[in-house]
C-alpha positions in Angstrom: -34.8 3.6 -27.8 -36.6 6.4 -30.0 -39.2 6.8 -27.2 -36.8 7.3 -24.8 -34.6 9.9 -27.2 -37.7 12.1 -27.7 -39.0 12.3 -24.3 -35.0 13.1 -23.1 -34.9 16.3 -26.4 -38.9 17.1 -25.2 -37.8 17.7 -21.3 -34.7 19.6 -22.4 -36.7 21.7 -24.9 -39.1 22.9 -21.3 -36.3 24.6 -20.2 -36.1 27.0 -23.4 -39.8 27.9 -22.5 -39.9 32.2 -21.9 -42.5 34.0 -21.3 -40.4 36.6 -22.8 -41.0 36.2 -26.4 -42.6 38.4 -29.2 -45.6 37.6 -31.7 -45.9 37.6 -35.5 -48.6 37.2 -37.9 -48.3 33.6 -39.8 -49.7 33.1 -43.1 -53.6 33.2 -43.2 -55.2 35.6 -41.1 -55.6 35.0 -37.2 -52.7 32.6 -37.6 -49.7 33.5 -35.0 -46.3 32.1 -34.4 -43.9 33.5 -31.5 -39.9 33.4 -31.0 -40.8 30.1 -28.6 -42.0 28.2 -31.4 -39.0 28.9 -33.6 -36.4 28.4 -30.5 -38.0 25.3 -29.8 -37.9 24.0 -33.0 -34.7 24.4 -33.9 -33.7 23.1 -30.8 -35.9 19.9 -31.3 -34.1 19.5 -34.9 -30.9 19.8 -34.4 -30.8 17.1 -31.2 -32.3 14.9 -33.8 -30.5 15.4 -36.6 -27.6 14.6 -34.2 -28.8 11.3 -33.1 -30.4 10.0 -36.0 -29.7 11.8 -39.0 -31.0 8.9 -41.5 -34.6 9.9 -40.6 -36.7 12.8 -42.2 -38.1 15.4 -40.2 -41.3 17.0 -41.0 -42.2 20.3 -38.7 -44.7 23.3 -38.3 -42.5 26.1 -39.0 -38.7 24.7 -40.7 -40.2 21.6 -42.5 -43.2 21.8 -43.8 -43.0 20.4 -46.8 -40.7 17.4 -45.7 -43.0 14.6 -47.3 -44.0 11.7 -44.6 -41.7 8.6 -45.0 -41.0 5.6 -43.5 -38.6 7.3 -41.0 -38.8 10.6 -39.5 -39.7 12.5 -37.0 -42.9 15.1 -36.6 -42.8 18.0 -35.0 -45.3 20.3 -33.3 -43.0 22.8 -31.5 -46.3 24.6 -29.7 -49.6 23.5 -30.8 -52.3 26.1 -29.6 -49.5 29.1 -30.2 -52.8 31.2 -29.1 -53.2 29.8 -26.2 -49.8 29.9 -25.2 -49.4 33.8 -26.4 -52.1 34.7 -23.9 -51.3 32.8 -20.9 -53.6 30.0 -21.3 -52.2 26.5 -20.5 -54.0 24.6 -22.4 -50.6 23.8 -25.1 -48.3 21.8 -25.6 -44.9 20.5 -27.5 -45.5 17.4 -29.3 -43.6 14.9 -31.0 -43.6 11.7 -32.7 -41.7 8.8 -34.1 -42.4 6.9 -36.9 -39.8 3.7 -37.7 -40.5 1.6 -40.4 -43.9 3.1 -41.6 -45.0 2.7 -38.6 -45.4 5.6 -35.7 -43.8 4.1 -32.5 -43.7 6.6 -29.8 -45.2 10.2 -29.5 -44.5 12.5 -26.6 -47.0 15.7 -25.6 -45.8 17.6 -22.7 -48.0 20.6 -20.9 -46.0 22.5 -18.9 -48.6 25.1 -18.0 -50.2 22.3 -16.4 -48.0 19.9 -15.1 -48.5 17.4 -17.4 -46.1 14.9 -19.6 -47.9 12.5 -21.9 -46.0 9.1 -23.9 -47.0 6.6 -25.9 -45.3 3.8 -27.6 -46.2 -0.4 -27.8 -46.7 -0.8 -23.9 -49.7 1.9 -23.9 -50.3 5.7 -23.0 -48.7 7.4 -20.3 -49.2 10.6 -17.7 -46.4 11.5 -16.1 -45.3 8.0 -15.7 -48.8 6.1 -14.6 -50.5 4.0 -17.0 -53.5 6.0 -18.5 -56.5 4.8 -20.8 -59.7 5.7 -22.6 -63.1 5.7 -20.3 -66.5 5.2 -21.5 -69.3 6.9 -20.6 -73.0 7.0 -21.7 -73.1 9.3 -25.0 -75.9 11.4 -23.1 -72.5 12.3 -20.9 -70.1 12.0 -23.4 -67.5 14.8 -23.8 -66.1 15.3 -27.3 -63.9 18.0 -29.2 -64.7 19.2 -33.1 -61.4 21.0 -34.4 -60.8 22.1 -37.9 -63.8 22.7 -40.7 -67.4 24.0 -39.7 -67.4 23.7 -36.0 -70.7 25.0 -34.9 -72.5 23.0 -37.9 -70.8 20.0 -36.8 -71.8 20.8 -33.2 -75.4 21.6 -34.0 -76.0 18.1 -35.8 -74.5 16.5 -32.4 -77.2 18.0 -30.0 -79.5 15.0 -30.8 -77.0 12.6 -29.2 -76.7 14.7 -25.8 -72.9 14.6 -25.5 -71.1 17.9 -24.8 -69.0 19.7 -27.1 -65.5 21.6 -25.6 -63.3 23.8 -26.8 -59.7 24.0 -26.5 -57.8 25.8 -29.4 -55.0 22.5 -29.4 -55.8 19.6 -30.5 -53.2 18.0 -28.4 -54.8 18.9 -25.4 -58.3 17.4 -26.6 -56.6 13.7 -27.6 -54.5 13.8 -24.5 -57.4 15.0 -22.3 -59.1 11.8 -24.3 -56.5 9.4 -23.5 -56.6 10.3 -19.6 -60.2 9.5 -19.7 -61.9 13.3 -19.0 -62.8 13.4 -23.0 -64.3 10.8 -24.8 -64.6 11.7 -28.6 -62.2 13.9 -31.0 -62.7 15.0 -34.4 -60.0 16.5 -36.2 -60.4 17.9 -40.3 -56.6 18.5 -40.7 -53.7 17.5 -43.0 -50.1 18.3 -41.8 -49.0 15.0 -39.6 -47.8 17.6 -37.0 -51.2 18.4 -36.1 -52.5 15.2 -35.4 -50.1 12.3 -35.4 -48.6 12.4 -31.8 -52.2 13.2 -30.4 -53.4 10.4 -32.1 -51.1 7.9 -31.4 -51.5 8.6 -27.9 -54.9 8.5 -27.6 -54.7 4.6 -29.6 -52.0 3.1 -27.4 -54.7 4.7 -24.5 -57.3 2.3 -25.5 -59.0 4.7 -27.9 -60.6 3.5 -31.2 -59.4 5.5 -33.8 -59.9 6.4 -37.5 -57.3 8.0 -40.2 -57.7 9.1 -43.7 -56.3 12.0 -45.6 -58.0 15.5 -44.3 -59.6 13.5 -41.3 -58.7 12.1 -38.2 -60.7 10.7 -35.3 -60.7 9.0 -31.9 -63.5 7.7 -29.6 -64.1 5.5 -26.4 -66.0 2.9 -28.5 -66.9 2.1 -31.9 -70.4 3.5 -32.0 -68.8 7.3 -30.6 -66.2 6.6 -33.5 -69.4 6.3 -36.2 -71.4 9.3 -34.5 -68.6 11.2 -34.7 -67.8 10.6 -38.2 -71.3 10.5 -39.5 -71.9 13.7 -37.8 -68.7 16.0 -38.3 -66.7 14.8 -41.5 -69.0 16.3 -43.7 
């Protein structure tokens, strides 16, 4: 029921998408937000507040300190606003579900690129096909670093071979790991908003994954998983 709700409030919210929409400066420096974020947002809210108005919300711009709880909803109206201010598709709105302490669906959807990722007990999804995590030799592996010292992180990696790319949203890099074209993300973050949906996704894909308080990582196998946190949690 919930997984079907969000990806119904996630399609509607595409149509609210402009390309008409002004900037502003957020917070600490080189940190943006537009009008699209807001609209978005409050669109997203207010359908669920509607439908299940027992459950918390927790959100980038409205509800940022909403605690997590057994029951709410998490929010990520645009995640890589950058991107998205200067035409770049790789973004995306993402949401998730959590019922019970548990999270049980999570929706990212990519309209710049045609894409519409869910997740919820039956697996991960691209626009309605069954998706999941594939392996590769490390020497090939393709893996994503977001959030503390990137290039240090990156540096310590060459030994293994695997490829580092960049994509300024972190939603992209999980979901790109879930279809099977990445096959390692590290993520040093706190809000739920940032990581949670991307996560949960790239799990119910077939990813291993590991979450702790300020990090947050998924991998094609276990040993990826340990190079990955040996290598970039620090």
């Amino acid at each position: 029921m919930e997984g079907k709700f969000i990806q119904r409030i996630v399609r509607e919210a595409e149509k609210l998408l402009s390309r008409d929409f002004a900037v502003y400066a957020k917070g600490s420096e080189g940190d943006l937000v537009t009008d699209v974020d807001y609209l978005v947002e409050r669109f997203l809210i207010e359908k669920i507040q509607a439908e299940y108005p027992d459950f918390a919300i927790i959100s980038e711009e409205f509800n940022a300190d909403t605690e997590l709880s057994d029951n709410c909803f998490i929010i990520d109206p645009i995640d890589g606003t950058k991107n998205f201010a200067n035409g770049l598709p790789l973004w995306g709105i993402q949401v998730a579900c959590r019922k019970n302490g548990q999270t049980i669906a999570s929706v990212i959807s990519m309209p710049a690129l045609k894409e519409f990722y869910f997740a919820d007990e039956s697996g991960g999804y691209l626009n309605g096909e069954k998706i999941s995590v594939r392996e590769a030799p490390i020497l090939n592996a393709f893996y994503a670093v977001i959030g503390g010292d990137v290039i240090e992180a990156a540096t310590r990696m060459q030994k293994y071979g695997a490829t580092h790319r960049v994509f300024g949203s972190a939603c992209v890099a999980f979901a790109f790991l879930a279809a099977g074209r990445m096959h390692g993300v590290s993520f040093r973050a706190e809000n739920p908003w940032d990581f949670e949906p991307g996560l949960f996704l790239a799990k119910q894909a077939g990813a291993v994954v590991k979450s702790e308080p300020g990090f947050h990582a998924a991998a094609m196998n276990e040993e990826f998983l340990r190079i990955l946190e040996d290598e970039t949690r620090r």
